[in-house]
N, C-alpha and C positions, 0 to 999 in steps of 0.2 A: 381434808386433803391439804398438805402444806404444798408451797407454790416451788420451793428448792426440792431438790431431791433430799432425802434420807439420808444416804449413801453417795452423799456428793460430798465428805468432809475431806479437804488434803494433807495431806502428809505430814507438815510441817505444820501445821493449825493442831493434828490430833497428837503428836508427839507433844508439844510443848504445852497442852491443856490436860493429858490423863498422865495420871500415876501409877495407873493399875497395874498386876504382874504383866501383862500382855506388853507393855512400854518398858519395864523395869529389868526382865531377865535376860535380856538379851544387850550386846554393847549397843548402840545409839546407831551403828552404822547398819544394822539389821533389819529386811522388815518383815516385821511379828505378821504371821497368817495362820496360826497355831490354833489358841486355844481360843476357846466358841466365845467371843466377844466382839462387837461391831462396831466398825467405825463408823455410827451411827451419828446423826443430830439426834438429839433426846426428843421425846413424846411432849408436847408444852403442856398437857393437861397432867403428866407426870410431876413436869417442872412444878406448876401453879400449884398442886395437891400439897407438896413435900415443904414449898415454901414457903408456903400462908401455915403449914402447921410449925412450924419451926417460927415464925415468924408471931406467932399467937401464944408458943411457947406450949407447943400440944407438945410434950418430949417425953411422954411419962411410958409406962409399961402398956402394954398390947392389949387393945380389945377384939377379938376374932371372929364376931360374928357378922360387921358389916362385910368383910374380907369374903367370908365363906358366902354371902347372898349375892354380891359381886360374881364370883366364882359362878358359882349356877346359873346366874342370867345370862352369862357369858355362852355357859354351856349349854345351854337350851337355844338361845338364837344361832349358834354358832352350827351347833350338831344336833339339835333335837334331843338333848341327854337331859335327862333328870335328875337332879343332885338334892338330895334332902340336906341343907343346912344342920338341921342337928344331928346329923349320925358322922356327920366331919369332926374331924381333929386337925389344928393348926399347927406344925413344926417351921422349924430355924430353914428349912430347906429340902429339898428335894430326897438327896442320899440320906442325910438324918434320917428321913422319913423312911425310907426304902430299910435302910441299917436297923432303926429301932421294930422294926415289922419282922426282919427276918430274925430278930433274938426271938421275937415271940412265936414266930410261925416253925423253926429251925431249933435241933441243937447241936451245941460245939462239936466243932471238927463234922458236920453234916453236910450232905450235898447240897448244893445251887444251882443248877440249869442255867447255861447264857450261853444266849444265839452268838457265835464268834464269826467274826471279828466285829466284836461292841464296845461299848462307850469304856474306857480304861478304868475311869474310877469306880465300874462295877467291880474291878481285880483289887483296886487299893483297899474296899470297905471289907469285901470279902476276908483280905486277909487280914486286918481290923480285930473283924469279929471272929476270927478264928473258925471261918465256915470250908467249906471245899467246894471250888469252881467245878462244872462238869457242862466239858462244850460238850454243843449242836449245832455244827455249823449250820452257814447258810450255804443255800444256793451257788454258785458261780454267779447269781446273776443278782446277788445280795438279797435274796427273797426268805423269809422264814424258810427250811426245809422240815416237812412235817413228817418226811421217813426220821431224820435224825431225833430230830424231838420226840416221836415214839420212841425210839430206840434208848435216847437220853434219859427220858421217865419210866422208860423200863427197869433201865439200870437203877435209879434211885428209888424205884416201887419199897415200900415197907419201912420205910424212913421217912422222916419229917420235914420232906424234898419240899424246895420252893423252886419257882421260875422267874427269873427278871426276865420282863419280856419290854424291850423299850420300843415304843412306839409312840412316833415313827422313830426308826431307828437310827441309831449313830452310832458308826460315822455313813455309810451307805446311803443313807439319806430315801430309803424302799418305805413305802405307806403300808402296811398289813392289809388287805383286803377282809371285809366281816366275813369274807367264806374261807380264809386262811385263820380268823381268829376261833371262828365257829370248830375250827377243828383241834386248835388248839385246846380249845374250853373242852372241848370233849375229850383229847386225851388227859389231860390235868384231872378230867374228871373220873377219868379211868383209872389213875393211878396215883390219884388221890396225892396231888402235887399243888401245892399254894400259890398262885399266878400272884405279883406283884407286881403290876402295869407303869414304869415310867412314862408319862406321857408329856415332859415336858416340854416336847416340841410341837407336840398339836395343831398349835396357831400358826402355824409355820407350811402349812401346808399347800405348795406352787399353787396357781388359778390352775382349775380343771380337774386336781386331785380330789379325791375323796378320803376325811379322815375319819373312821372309825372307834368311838372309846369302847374300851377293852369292854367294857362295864354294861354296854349294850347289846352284847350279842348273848344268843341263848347257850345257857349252862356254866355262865361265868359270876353266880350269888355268890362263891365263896374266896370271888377274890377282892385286891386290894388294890384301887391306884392310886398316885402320886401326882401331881400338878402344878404349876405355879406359871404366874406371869414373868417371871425376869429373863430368860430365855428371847421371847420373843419381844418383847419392848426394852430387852436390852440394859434390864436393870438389877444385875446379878448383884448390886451391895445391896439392894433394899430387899434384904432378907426375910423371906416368908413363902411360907408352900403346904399346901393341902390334901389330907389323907382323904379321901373319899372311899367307903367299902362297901363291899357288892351287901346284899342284905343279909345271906349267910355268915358273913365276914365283920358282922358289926359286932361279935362279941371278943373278938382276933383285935381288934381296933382298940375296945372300949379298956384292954390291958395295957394301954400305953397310957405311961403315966404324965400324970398331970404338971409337973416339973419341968417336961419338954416345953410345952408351951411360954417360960420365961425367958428364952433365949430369943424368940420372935421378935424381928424390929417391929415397932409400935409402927412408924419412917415406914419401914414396908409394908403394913398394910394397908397404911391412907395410901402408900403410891400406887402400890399393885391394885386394889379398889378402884382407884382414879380410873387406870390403865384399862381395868375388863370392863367399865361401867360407860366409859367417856373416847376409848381410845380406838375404837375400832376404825375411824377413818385411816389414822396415821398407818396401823396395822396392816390394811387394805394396801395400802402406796406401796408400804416397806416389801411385801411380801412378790406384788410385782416387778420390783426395783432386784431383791434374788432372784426371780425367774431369770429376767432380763441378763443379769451378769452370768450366771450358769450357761446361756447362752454365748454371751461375750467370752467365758473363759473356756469355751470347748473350741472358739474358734481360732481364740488365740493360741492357744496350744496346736492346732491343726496346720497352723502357720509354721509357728517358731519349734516347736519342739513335739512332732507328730507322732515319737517313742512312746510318749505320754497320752493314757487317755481314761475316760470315766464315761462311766452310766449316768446319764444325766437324771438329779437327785429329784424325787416327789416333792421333799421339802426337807426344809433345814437349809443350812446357810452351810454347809460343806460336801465339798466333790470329794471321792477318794477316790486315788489319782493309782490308776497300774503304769507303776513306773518298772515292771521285770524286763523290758528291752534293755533298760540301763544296769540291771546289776543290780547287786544287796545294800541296802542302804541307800535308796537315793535320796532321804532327811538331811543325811548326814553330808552328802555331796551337794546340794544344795544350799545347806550353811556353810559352811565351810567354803565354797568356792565363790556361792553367789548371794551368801550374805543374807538368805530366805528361811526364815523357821517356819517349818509344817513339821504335823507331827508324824513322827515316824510308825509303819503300820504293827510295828513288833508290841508295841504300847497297848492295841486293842486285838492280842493274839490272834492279829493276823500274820498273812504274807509280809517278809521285811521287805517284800519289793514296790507295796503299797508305801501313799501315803497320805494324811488328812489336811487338804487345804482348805482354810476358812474364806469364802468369796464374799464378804460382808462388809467390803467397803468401794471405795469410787472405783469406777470405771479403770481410771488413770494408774490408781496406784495397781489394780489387777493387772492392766498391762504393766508395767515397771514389774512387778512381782516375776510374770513369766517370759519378759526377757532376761530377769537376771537367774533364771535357772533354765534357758538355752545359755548362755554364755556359761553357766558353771560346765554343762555337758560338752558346750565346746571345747571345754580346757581354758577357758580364763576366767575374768574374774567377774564381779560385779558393772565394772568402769564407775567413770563420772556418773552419777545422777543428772539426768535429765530434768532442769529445772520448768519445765512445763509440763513435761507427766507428773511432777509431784507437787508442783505449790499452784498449778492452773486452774 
């Protein structure tokens, strides 16, 4: 347990230390709550891994199997799941992973099941690979709905249907229940549909929730999941992530070729290693430090801008916020007046009256965040910065 908070970095300290798109796409006067990145302090046992190998001059190509034993110890203390190291396969990433599964499980211009309103870059890869999206909504209440999902595998019954099923989910931030997966597994199993399980939010799951891997409930051998630490330790350049398949599913697996593996940063998988093996205290802080805010950001909107409101998330580090008091587009009214990027909810074929805020950094700047979007709804502007909500 570190003694500062995780999410105590300020504004002017994380502007002027990252590069990354989250700081770059935006003018300078904006502040980035967008895309799933934290204004975190870094993991030290991340830190120490990445730079004693760099510093030893460990810079070479990728070895994967310390990566993959990490990975299961993780998942066995974490969730009681059992991962057999050798029936894994190591890819560049998460969607890689997801993308190269569905050439093999799918063919061109074929269907793909997604619970809408979901993570966007399910629609980018989609249209990539030249596959065909086929929503299921959720719920109103952002929960899998398993009349629609029958209905969705209905329709794609006798073709080479797959399911991205991301869990937990994003942007909703809803945990799947194993008696909601259990049903799932059985109609996939009905209608003979390829579950492909993103779970890269897993570790992310508020105190008190319960996370279920896809991979553990009964009738789910022949599917496929995805994994990876940089999600939740916040370490999206150190590139690395893990196929894991149900045991029907290992020959679905074992056609992905062997070439994918040379794009794996070596860098990621000493750090992500480090991370499952060494990091769970930091894990443990950060994860109550979201609770905590998800808290803070429901009150403060209750205050300043009470048009706005959300279901408070199981896990992940984003609220999706029903902004339809306010009208179509409230992303765009938001930037535009109060100088705030979230992403707009039309991005994860939802409602355009949604939208996805990232509550993943201090305290301070979450409030600064939603006073400058009452002041956009008021009709003005951002104002002065407050120089002690943001450099305090």
């Amino acid at each position: 347990m570190t003694a500062d908070p995780i999410l105590g970095e300020s504004l002017d300290r994380v502007r002027s230390t990252r590069s990354s798109v989250k700081w770059r796409r935006y003018d300078p006067d904006v502040l980035p709550m967008w895309v799933a990145e934290m204004d975190a302090r870094p993991c030290p046992v991340v830190v120490d891994a990445v730079t004693a190998a760099v510093a030893r001059g460990d810079t070479g190509y990728g070895w994967a199997p310390p990566y993959a034993e990490a990975m299961a110890g993780f998942a066995r203390r974490r969730w009681d799941w059992e991962i057999d190291p050798s029936t894994t396969f190591t890819v560049v990433d998460v969607m890689v992973g997801v993308a190269e599964l569905l050439r093999l499980a799918t063919e061109p211009g074929g269907p793909v099941v997604v619970s809408t309103p979901c993570y966007n870059a399910f629609f980018g890869f989609l249209d990539h690979l030249g596959r065909t999206p086929v929503a299921a909504p959720l719920t109103t209440a952002g929960r899998l709905d398993l009349d629609e999902l029958d209905r969705a595998f209905s329709a794609v019954a006798g073709s080479r249907a797959a399911y991205l099923l991301c869990n937990p989910h994003n942007p909703t931030g809803t945990v799947p229940t194993r008696e909601e997966l259990t049903v799932v597994a059985e109609l996939a199993r009905r209608h003979q549909v390829t579950v492909i399980s993103d779970e890269i939010h897993a570790p992310l799951v508020h105190p008190g929730g319960v996370f279920t891997p896809y991979l553990t409930v009964p009738g789910s051998e022949t599917a496929v999941t995805v994994l990876s630490a940089s999600k939740a330790w916040n370490v999206a350049a150190l590139k690395c992530a893990l196929v894991a398949p149900g045991e029907a599913a290992r020959p679905l697996v074992s056609g992905l070729h062997e070439v994918l593996t040379h794009a794996v940063s070596h860098l990621g998988l000493i750090g992500q290693a480090a991370a499952l093996t060494e990091g769970e205290p930091w894990l443990d802080q950060l994860v109550g430090e979201l609770a905590s805010n998800a808290v803070t950001l429901r009150s403060l909107l209750a205050e300043a801008l009470p048009e706005v409101s959300f279901a408070a998330p199981e896990a992940t580090f984003f609220a999706w916020l029903d902004c339809r008091r306010l009208g179509e587009d409230p992303a765009g009214v938001f930037l535009e007046r109060g100088r705030v990027a979230l992403t707009p909810g039309e991005e994860y074929a939802g409602d355009p009256g949604f939208a996805r805020l990232n509550f993943a950094t201090s305290p301070r700047v979450l409030a600064e965040g939603v006073r400058r979007m009452a002041a956009a709804v008021a009709g003005g502007g951002p104002g002065d910065l407050d120089p002690v909500t943001m450099k305090g």
